[in-house]
N, C-alpha and C positions, 0 to 999 in steps of 0.2 A: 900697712902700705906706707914709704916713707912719703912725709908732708914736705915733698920740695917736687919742680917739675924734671921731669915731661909725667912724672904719675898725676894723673887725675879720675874721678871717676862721675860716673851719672846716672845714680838710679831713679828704679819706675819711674817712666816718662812712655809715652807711646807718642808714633809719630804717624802721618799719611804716608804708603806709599803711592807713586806713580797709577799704579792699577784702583788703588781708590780703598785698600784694603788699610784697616786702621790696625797697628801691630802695636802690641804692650811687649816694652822689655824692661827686663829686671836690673841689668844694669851691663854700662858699657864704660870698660876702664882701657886707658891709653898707660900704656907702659913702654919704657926702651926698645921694648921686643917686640910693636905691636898693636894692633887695635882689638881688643878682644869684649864680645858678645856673650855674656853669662847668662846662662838659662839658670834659674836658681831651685830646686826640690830639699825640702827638710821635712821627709818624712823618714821617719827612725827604725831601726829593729834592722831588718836583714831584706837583702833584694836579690830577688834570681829573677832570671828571664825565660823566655820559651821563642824562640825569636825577636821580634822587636816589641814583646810586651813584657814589659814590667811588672810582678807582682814585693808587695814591700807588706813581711810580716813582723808586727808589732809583738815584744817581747813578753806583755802584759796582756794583752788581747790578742784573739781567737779571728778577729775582722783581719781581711786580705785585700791592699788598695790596690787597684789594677791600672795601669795606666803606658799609653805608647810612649815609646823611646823621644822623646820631643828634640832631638838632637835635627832631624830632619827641618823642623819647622826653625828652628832658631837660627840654622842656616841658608831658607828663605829670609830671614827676617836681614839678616847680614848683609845680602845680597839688595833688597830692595832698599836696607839703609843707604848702600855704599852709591846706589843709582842715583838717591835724592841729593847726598851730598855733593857726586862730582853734578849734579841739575844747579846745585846752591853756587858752585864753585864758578861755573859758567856766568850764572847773572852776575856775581860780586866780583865779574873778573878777574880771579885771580888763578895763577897760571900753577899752584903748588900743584906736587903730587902727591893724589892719595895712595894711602896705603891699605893693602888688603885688610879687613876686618872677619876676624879668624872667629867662629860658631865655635862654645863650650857648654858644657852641664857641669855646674856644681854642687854635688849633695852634702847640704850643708847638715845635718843632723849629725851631733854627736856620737862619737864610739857603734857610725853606721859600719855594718859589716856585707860584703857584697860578696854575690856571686855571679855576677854577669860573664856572660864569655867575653873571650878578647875579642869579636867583632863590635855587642855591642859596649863594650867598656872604652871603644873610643870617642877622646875628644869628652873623656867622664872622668872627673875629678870628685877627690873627699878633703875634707880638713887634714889639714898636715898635723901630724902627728895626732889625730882622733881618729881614724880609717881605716878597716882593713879591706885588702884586695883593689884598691883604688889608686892612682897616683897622687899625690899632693898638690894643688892649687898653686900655692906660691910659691913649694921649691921646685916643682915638676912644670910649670906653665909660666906664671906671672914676672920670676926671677928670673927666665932663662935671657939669655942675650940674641940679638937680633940674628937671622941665618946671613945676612947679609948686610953689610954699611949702611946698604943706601935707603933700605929697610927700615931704620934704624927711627923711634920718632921721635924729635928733638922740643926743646923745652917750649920754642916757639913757635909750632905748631901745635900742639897742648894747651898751651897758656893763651893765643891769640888767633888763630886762625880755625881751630874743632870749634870752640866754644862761637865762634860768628857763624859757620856753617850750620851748627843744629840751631840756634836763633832764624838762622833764613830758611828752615826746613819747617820750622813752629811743634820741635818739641815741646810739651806739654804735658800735665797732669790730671786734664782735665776726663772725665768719664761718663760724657754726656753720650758718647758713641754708646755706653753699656747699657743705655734705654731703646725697649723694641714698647712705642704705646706709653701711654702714662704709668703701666700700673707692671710691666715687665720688667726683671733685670737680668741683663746676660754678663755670663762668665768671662771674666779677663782671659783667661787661657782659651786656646783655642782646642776646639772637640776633633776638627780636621779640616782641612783646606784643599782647592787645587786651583790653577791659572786664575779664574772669573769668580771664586766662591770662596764661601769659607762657611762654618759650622760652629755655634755656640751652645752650651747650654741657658737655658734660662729658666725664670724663677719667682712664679708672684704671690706674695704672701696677705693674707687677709680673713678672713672668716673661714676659709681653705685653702692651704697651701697645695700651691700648683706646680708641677714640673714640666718643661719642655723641650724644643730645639727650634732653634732660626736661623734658618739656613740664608746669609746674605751675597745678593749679587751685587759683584763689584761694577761699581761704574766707572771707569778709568777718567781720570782726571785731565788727561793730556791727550785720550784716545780721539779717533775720530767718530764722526756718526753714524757710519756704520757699524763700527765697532761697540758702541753706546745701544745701539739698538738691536745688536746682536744680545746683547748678554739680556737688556730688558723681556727680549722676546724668550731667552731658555726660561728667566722666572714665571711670567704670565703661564708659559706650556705647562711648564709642571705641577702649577697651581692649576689651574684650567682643567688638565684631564683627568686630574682627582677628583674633582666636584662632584658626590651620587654615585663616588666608591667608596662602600663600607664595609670592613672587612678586618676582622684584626689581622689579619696574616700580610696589608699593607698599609702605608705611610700614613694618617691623615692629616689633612693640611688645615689648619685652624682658620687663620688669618692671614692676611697680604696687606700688606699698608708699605709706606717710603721711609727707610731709615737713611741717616746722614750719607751713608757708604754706597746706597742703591736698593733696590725694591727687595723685601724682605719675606720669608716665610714663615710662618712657626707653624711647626708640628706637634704633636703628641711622643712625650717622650719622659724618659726617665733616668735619672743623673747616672744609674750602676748598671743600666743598657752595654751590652759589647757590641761590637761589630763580630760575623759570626768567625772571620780567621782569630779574633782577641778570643772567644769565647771556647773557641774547639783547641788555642794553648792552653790556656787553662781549666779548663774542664774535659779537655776531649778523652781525657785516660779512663775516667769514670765513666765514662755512658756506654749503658750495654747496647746489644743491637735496636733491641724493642725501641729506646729512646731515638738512636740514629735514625731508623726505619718512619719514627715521628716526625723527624725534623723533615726529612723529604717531602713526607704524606702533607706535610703543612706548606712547604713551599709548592709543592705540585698543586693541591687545591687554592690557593692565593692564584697562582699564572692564571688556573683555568678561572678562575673568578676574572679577572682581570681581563681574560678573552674571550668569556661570555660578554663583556659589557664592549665589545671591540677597544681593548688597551691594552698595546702593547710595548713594555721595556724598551726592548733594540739594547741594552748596553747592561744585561744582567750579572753581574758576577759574583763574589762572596763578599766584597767589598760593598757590595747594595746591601745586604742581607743584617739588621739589627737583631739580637738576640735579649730579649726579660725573662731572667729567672730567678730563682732563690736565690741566696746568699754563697747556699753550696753545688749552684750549677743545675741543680732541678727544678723539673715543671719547666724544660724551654719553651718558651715564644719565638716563634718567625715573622719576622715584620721587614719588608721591601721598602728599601726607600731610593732616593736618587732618580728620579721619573723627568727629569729634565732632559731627558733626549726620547723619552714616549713618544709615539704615534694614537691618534684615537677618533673612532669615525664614527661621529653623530647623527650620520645617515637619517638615523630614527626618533631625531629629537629637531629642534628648531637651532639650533648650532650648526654652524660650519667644520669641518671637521680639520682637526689638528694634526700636524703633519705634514701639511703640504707643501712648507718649504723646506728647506735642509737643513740642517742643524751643526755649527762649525765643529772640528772634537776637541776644541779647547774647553768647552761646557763638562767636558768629561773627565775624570780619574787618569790617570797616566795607568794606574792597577787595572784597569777599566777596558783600555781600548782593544785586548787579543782578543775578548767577549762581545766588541761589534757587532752587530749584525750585517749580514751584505747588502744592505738597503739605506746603510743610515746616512748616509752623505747625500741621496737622493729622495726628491719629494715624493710622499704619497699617492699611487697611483689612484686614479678614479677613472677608467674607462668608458662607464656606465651610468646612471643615475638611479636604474632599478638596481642594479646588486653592492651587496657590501664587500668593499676592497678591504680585504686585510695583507699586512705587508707579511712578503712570501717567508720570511727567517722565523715568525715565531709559529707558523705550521709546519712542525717538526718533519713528519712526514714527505713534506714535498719541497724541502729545504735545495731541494737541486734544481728547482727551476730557478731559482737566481742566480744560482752560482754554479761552475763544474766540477763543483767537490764540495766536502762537506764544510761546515769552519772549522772545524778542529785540524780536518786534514787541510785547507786552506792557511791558516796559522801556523801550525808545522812548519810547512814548503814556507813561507815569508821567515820565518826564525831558524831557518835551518834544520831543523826537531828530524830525529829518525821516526818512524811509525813503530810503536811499542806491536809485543805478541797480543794476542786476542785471551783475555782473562777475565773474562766478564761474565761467563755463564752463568755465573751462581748470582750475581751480580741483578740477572737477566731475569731470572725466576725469581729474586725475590723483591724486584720493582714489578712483574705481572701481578703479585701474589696480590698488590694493591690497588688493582684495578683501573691502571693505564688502561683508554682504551685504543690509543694509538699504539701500541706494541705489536707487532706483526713478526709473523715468522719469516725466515731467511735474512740472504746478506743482503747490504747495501749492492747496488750493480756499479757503484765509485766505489767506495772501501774494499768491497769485497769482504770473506769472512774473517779477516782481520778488525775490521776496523765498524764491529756490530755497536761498541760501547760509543764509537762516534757520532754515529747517527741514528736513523731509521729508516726503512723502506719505503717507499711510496705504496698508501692502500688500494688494492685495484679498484681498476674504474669500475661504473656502471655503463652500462651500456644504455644506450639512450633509443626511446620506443618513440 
């Protein structure tokens, strides 16, 4: 890069955003053409994708590094920079205009050869002239000229006026955010993120080395107290109605203590963990039925675990769902996590029960929200004192007294969706074969016998003597 302005650049520094979320970036260079946000990977050998995951095979070893597209995240981080800046711009009155700051990945390892599609190969860059299948950094991004004049970003905005905004933002190097507890260390990268949270791994070494995750809530810096006591209250639930569930087939919650950013989780966990849509790209080709047939059998006994002890999800989807296996995809584990929008009623212990206020759905996945429950915006009913309320969605069965239809078919009608043909018979008899015992015969009297894979019937009453 030439050594005269408006080039400048600024790497590892992380800064606070607004939301209270502390972001590491790798570097941020201001060029003629631009403010641009490098995501930086140097991992070597060849990379294909399977949608938005990454696998990168080493030419000398037999190990497969799996990892998401982080292009998503780099362009939250651009966003939440560009907010603090025009926040910096305001106090220091000055009336410049910023200019957009453009999200990149750079894969910097040598003679990388790529296979990624053209969806996710955008906004993906290789060394110029080391790369195959990639565009070039400097000649394809960094060199290009501005789309427009005004665009354009001049020597003295580079040179005097970036360099005083990220001082009044309190860029920094410092990595005291990476401590959960004296004796924990969380990963610079992020594991996953959404609005109120974020997800790290972490890591504490000593007489036995430990693996984990800490799921932190943000506490907005600028927000108000309701909004402050909003997100406090999704951690306390989550942590809350895991207490005295044991269970490998869901999340366990270790610890809760205050980190800089907001009240903190750490889970049980392990660094080559997938999430199960990561885990069924890259391994889904391999597993016979018997194995698939497992992974259900495991998620289906966790629910009912979980609704023997009255706990219920409300916001289940694949994106809840961790998977531990081998190296090469075998022996899966099922493990639920994301229980910050749970309901759970302690009727039978000396606790008040959880759930009884509403839960906003910013606490939730944006992947998250089609899998709702029709209950979740509203508090926990308690009618009675002798009987135990369970919320009416995760009794599959009678899912229609909350709603006039089912959620899949509800979902549908909201996204426009047509209602697929009925192909689920075989489907039908070999989830009986494992001993559902809510599986009943006939159609739904909503769906009809179309739409059997959406739901299930209501089991007849008893009649009452």
């Amino acid at each position: 890069m030439p050594k005269a302005a408006p080039y400048r650049a600024w790497a590892t520094f992380s800064f606070t955003a607004a939301s209270g979320r502390i972001n590491e970036c790798d570097l941020l260079i201001a060029v003629p053409g631009g403010l641009y946000l490098l995501e930086l990977k140097g991992h070597p050998g060849r990379v294909v994708n399977n949608g938005d995951t990454w696998r990168f095979f080493q030419d000398d070893s037999n190990r497969v590094l799996t990892l998401r597209n982080p292009l998503h995240f780099t362009d939250l981080k651009c966003k939440e920079l560009k907010g603090r800046l025009e926040w910096a711009a305001k106090q220091l009155h000055l009336s410049t205009r910023l200019p957009r700051i453009e999200p990149a990945v750079f894969l910097s390892a040598p003679n990388l050869r790529s296979g990624l599609d053209e969806v996710q190969s955008t906004r993906v860059y290789g060394r110029d002239e080391a790369s195959e299948g990639l565009p070039w950094l400097w000649r394809d991004l960094l060199s290009r000229p501005p789309q427009q004049e005004r665009q354009r970003i001049t020597p003295e905005f580079s040179r005097h006026v970036l360099p005083q905004l990220l001082e009044k933002i309190g860029i920094r190097a410092s990595t005291a955010h990476l401590r959960f507890g004296d004796d924990w260390t969380l990963s610079s990268d992020l594991l996953d993120a959404g609005p109120t949270w974020e997800d790290r791994l972490a890591e504490r070494t000593g007489i036995v080395r430990e693996e984990g995750r800490v799921q932190l809530y943000l506490t907005a810096q600028q927000a108000t107290d309701e909004r402050r006591q909003s997100v406090e209250r999704a951690a306390r639930r989550e942590y809350q109605v895991l207490q005295g569930i044991t269970h490998r087939g869901i999340a366990q919650a270790m610890q809760i203590r205050e980190h800089q950013a907001g009240p903190a989780i750490l889970f049980r966990h392990r660094a080559n963990d997938l999430r199960l849509e990561s885990y069924l790209a890259v391994h889904g080709e391999r597993l016979g039925a018997e194995v698939r047939l497992d992974m259900v059998r495991q998620l289906a006994e966790a629910v009912r675990y979980a609704h023997s002890r009255s706990l219920y999800h409300r916001a289940l989807a694949a994106r809840s769902v961790y998977v531990s296996a081998k190296d090469d995809g075998a022996e899966p584990i099922m493990r639920i996590v994301d229980w910050q929008a749970a309901a759970r009623d302690f009727d039978t212990t000396g606790f008040s029960s959880i759930g009884n206020t509403s839960l906003p759905g910013e606490h939730v996945s944006n992947a998250a929200e089609v899998y709702l429950a029709p209950e979740f915006d509203t508090p926990l009913r308690r009618p009675g004192r002798s009987r135990r309320v369970r919320p009416r969605c995760d009794r599959l069965p009678r899912h229609h007294r909350a709603t006039p239809c089912c959620p899949a078919q509800r979902t549908d009608r909201a996204l426009g969706r047509r209602q697929g043909p009925a192909s689920v018979r075989c489907l039908r008899r070999r989830v009986r074969r494992l001993g559902f015992a809510d599986l009943r015969r006939g159609p739904c009297r909503h769906c009809g016998p179309a739409g059997f894979g959406r739901c299930v019937p209501d089991p007849p009453r008893r009649r009452r003597t």
